[in-house]
C-alpha positions as CSV (number, residue, x, y, z in Angstrom):
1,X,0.0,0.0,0.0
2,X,1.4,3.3,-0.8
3,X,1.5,5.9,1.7
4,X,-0.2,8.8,0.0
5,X,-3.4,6.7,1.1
6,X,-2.5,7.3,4.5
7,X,-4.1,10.8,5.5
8,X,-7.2,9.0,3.3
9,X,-7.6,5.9,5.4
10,X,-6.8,7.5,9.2
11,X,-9.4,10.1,8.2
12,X,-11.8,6.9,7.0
13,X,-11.1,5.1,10.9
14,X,-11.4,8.6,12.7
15,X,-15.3,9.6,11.2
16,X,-15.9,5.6,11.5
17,X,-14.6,6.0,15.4
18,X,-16.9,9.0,15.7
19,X,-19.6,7.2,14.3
20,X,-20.0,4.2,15.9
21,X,-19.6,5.7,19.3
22,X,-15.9,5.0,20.1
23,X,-14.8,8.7,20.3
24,X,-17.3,10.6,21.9
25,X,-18.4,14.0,20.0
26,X,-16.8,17.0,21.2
27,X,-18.7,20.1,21.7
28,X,-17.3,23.5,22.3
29,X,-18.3,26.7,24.4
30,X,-18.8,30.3,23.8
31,X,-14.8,30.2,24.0
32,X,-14.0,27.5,22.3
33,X,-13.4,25.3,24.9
34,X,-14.6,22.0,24.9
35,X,-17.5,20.8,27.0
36,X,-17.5,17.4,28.9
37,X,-18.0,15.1,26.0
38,X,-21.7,13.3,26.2
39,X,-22.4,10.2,24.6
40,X,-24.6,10.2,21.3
41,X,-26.0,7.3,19.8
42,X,-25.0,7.5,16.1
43,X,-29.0,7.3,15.2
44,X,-29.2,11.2,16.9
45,X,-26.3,12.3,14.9
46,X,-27.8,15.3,12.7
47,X,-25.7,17.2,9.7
48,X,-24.8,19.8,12.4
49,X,-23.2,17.2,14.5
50,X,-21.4,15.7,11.3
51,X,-20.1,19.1,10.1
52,X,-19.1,19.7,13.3
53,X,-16.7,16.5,13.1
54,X,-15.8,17.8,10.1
55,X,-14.2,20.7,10.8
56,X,-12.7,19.5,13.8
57,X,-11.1,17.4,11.7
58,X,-9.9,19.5,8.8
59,X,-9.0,22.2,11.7
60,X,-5.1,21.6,11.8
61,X,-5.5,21.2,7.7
62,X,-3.1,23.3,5.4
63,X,-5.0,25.8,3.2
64,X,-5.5,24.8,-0.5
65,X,-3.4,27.3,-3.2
66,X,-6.1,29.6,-4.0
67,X,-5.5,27.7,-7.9
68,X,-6.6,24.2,-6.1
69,X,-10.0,25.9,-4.7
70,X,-13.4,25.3,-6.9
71,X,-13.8,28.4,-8.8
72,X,-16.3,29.5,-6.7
73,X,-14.0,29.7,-4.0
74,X,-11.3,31.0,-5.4
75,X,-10.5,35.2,-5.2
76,X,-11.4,37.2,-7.8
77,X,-8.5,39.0,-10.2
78,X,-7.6,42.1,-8.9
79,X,-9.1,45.0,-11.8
80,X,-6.7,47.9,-12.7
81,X,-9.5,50.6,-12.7
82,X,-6.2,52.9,-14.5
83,X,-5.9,50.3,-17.5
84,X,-9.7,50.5,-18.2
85,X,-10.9,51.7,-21.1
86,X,-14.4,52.9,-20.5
87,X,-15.2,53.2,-24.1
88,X,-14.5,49.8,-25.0
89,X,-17.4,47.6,-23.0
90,X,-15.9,44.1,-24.5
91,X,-12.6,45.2,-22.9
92,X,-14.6,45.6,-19.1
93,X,-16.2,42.1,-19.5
94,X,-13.3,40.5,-20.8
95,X,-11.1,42.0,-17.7
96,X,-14.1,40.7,-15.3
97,X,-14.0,36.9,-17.1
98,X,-10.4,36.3,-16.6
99,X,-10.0,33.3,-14.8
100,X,-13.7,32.2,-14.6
101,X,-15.1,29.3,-16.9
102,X,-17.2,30.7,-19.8
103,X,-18.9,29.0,-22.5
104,X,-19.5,30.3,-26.1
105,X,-22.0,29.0,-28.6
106,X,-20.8,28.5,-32.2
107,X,-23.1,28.0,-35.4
108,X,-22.2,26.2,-38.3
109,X,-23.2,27.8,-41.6
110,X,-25.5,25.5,-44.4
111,X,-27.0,22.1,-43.1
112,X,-24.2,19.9,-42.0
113,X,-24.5,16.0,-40.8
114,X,-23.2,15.1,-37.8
115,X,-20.1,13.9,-38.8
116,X,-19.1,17.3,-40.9
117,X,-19.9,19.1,-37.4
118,X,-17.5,17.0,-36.0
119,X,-15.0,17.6,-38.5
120,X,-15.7,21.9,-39.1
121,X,-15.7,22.6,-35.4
122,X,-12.6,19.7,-34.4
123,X,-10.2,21.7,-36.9
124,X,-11.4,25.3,-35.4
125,X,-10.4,23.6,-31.6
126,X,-7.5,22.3,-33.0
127,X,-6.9,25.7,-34.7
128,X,-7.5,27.3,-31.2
129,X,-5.5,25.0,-29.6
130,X,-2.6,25.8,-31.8
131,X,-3.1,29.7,-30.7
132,X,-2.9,28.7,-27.0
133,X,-6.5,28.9,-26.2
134,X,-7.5,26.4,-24.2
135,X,-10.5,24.8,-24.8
136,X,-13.3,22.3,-24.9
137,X,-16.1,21.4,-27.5
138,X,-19.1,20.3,-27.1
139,X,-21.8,19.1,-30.1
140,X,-25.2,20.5,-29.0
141,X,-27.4,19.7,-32.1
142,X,-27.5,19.5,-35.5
143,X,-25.7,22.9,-36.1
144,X,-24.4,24.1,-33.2
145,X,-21.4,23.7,-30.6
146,X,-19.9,24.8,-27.3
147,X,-16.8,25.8,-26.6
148,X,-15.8,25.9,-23.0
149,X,-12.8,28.4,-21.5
150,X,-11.1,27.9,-18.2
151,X,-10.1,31.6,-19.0
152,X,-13.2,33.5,-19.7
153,X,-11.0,36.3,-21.0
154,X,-9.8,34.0,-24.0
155,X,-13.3,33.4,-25.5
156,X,-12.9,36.6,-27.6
157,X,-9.5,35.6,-28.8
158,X,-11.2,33.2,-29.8
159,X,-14.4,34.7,-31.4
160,X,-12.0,37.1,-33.5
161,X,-10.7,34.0,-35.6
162,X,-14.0,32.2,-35.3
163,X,-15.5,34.9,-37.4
164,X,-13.6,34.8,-40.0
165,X,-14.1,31.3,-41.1
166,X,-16.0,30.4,-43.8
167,X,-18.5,28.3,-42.5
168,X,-19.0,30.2,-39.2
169,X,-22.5,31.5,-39.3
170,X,-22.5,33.1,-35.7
171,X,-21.0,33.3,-32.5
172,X,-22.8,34.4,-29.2
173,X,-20.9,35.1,-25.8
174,X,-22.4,36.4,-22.8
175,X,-25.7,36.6,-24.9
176,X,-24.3,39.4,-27.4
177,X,-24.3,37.3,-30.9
178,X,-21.2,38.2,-33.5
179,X,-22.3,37.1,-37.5
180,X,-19.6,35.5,-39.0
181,X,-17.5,37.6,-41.7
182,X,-18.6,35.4,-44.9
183,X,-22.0,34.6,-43.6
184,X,-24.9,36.2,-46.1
185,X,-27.5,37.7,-43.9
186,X,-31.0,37.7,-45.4
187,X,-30.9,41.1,-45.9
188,X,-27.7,41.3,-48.7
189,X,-29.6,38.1,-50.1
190,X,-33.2,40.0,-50.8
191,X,-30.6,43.0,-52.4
192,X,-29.2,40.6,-55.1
């Protein structure tokens, strides 16, 4: 057995010890001192008793890097207020996204199977990939795909190049929609 699974499996015997009654449950005072332990029959235990264990527990616990913390958790990027451009809104929402997931839906132009969806939208990710954006794509239906960004600021790196493909009908982020460059609108199509 390798050790790494050490912290794992004391932590497994300690809430099992707590649980079937062989360590008592501490509880604490107004000054954090702990009260005479009483006996609790596990069947009483309630999810305030089991949080309780819980954070006794991870108590003497290092902190996670704030990069290890679920997103929600983790601190917001510090905004240079000096460095904003006020006349540029893009520019403020691509400042606040930076470092937060964010998801951008992607049309394909004409009526493509599945399998040249697949295809259109794999080379535009690899594409992106090749640029340094990280991402992830996701077939939503017969026209359409999702791309996912760790960094929500690189999503309009990414729109900028999506655009100008040739069968990129639309792109929408954060609800605003962006026609691709070589997409006919139905406007330029009643004019001819």
């Amino acid at each position: 057995m390798r050790m790494r699974y050490l912290p794992e499996i004391l932590r497994c015997i300690c809430i099992a010890s707590v649980l079937t009654g062989v360590i008592p449950l501490d509880r604490l005072d107004e000054n954090d001192n702990p009260k005479p332990a009483k006996k609790k029959s596990i069947l009483d235990y309630n999810d305030v008793d089991m949080e309780r264990i819980y954070e006794q527990w991870e108590k003497d616990e290092e902190p996670l890097e704030p990069d290890e913390l679920p997103e929600h958790l983790r601190p917001s990027p510090k905004i240079d207020l000096s460095k904003l451009d006020t006349s540029d809104p893009e520019s403020i929402i691509k400042m606040t996204k930076k470092g937060k997931t964010l998801m951008m839906f992607v049309t394909v132009s004409g009526n493509p199977d599945k399998s040249e969806l697949e295809r259109i939208t794999g080379l535009w990710h690899t594409s992106l990939f090749n640029m340094h954006i990280e991402s992830q794509r996701f077939v939503v239906d017969a026209s359409r795909a999702i791309f996912m960004f760790k960094d929500g600021a690189q999503a309009w790196e990414a729109k900028d190049f999506l655009v100008e493909q040739d069968q990129c009908k639309e792109v929408v982020i954060e609800n605003k929609s962006y026609p691709g460059k070589h997409f006919e609108t139905d406007n330029t199509k009643d004019e001819l």
